[in-house]
N, C-alpha and C positions, 0 to 999 in steps of 0.2 A: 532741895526741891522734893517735896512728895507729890503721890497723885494717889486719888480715892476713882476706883470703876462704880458708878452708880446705877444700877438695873433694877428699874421696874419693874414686878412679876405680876400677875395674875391667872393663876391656872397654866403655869408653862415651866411644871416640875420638868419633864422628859426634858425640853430647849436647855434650861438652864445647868443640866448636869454635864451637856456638852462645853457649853460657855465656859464655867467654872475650869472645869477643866484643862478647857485652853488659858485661860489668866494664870491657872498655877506657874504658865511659863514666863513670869514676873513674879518674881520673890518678892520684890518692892513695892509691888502693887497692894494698896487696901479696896477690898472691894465691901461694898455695901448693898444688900439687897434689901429691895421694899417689896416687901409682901401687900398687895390692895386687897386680901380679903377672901384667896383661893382656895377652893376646895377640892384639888388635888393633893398632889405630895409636893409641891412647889416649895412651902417651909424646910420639911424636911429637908429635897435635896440643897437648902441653903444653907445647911449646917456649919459644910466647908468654909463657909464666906468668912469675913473676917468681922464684920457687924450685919444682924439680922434687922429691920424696922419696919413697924407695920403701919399702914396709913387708911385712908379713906381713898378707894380706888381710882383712879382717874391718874395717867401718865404727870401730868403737871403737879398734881398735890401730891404724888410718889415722886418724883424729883426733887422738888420743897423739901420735902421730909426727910430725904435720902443725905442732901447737901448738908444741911441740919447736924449732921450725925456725923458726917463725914469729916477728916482731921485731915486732907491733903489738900496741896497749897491749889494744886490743878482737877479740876472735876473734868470726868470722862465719862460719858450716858451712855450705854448701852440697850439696844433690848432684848432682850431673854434668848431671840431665836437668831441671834449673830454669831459668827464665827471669828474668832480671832485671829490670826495665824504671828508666827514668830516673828514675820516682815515687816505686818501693820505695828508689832511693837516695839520694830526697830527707829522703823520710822517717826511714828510717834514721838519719842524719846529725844529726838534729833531737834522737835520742831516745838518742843518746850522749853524754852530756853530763857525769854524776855517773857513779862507775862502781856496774853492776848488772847488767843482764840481760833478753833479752825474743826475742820473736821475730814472727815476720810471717802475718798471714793467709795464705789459702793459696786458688789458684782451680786447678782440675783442668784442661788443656788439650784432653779431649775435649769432643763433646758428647752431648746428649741429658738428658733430666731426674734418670735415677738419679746422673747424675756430679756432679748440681746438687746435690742431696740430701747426695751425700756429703760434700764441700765445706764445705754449709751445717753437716754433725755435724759436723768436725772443727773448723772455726772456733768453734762454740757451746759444744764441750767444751773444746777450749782456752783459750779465754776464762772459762768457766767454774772449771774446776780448775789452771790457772795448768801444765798439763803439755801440752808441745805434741810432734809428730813431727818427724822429722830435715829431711822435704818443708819444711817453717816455718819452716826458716833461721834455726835458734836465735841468739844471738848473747848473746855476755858478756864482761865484763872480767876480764882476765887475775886481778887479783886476787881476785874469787870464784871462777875457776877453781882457781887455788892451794888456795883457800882451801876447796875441798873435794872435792881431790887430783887435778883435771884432769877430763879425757873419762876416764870409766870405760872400760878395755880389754874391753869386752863385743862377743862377736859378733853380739848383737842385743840391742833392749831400752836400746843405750846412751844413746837420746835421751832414754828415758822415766827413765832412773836421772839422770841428770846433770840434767834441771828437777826431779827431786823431789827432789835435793841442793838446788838453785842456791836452790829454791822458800823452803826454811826460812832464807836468809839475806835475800832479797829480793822483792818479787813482782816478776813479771815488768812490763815495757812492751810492749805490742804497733805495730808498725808498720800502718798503715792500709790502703795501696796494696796489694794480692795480689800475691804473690811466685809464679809460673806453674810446675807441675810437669807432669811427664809423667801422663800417665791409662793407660798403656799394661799396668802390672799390672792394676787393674780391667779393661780393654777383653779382654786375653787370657784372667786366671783366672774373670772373671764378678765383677760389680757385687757381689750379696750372698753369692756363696764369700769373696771376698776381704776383704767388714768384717766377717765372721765367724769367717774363721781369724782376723786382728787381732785382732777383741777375745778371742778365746778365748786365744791369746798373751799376752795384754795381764791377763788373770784370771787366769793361769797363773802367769805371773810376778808378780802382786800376792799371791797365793797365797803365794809362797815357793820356787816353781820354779827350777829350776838355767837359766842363758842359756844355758849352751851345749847343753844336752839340748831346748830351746824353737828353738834355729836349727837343730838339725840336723830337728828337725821341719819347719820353716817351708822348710828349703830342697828339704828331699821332697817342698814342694809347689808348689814352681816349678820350672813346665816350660824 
């Protein structure tokens, strides 16, 4: 059994020298970064990684490209501004066993009550409707991946399309330990702007909405 961590980057040198970092604490781990096209030092600190890939930006065609490249039997997606700790990789490990699919609670790294709040909806809908965010470090085997055509090349939306693929083959496993994301879009766009463009997004595209007419929204609204 191997496993490839597969991270997205664009412009998130500083995130990724922490990430890195914490992966070192998996000797067995291959990680693969995709670089979309950053114009900081984001390459650079991906030096450490074990394969470097550059793609045409957009999370979905950097996951594509990343799998692509990647030699282990289980893919693990990351993003840039996660924290790993040694518990989520104990756990992890426990829960790859049969091949399938699953992904990890999730704790927001500010603080304050509304980030608690948040945290607390995204783990209880997750758990609930077996569809989890990109932040939850989905992970699955190569063979369901195959098996219902990869990471969808979506510029947004591609976490929520690929668990409601993955979903009709397998339910997911979730990992126990909180896998630590950044809080930094809530802290800058505001607590409840931010879960309510999401879920409007999120209706939009269950609706039938086009991804790519829903990112160019979403990105009109990051400053």
């Amino acid at each position: 059994m191997t496993v490839s961590a597969v991270v997205p980057v664009l412009n998130d040198g500083e995130a990724l020298v922490r990430l890195l970092a914490d992966l070192r604490g998996a000797p067995d781990l291959e990680v693969v970064v995709v670089d979309g096209g950053s114009e900081d030092d984001s390459v650079d600190a991906a030096r450490c990684a074990d394969v470097v890939v550059t793609s045409a930006p957009g999370r979905g065609r950097q996951l594509h490209a990343g799998v692509d490249r990647a030699s282990g039997d289980w893919l693990w997606f990351l993003h840039a501004d996660s924290r790993v700790s040694g518990a989520v990789l104990g756990a992890l490990d426990d829960c790859l066993t049969n091949p399938g699919w699953g992904f990890c609670r999730v704790r927001l790294d500010g603080t304050g009550w509304p980030l608690r709040m948040v945290e607390t909806a995204m783990n209880w809908r997750s758990g609930i409707t077996g569809i989890a965010t990109g932040d939850q470090g989905i992970f699955a085997h190569r063979r369901l991946l195959e098996a219902i055509g990869g990471v969808p090349a979506l510029p947004l939306m591609e976490d929520i399309e690929c668990c409601r693929r993955l979903r009709r083959l397998a339910r997911p496993r979730r990992v126990g330990p909180p896998l630590v994301t950044s809080a930094r879009r809530w802290q800058r766009d505001g607590t409840m702007s931010t879960v309510l463009l999401m879920w409007w997004l999120r209706m939009r595209y269950w609706a039938g909405a086009d991804a790519f007419e829903l990112a160019r929204r979403y990105y009109a609204n990051v400053r």
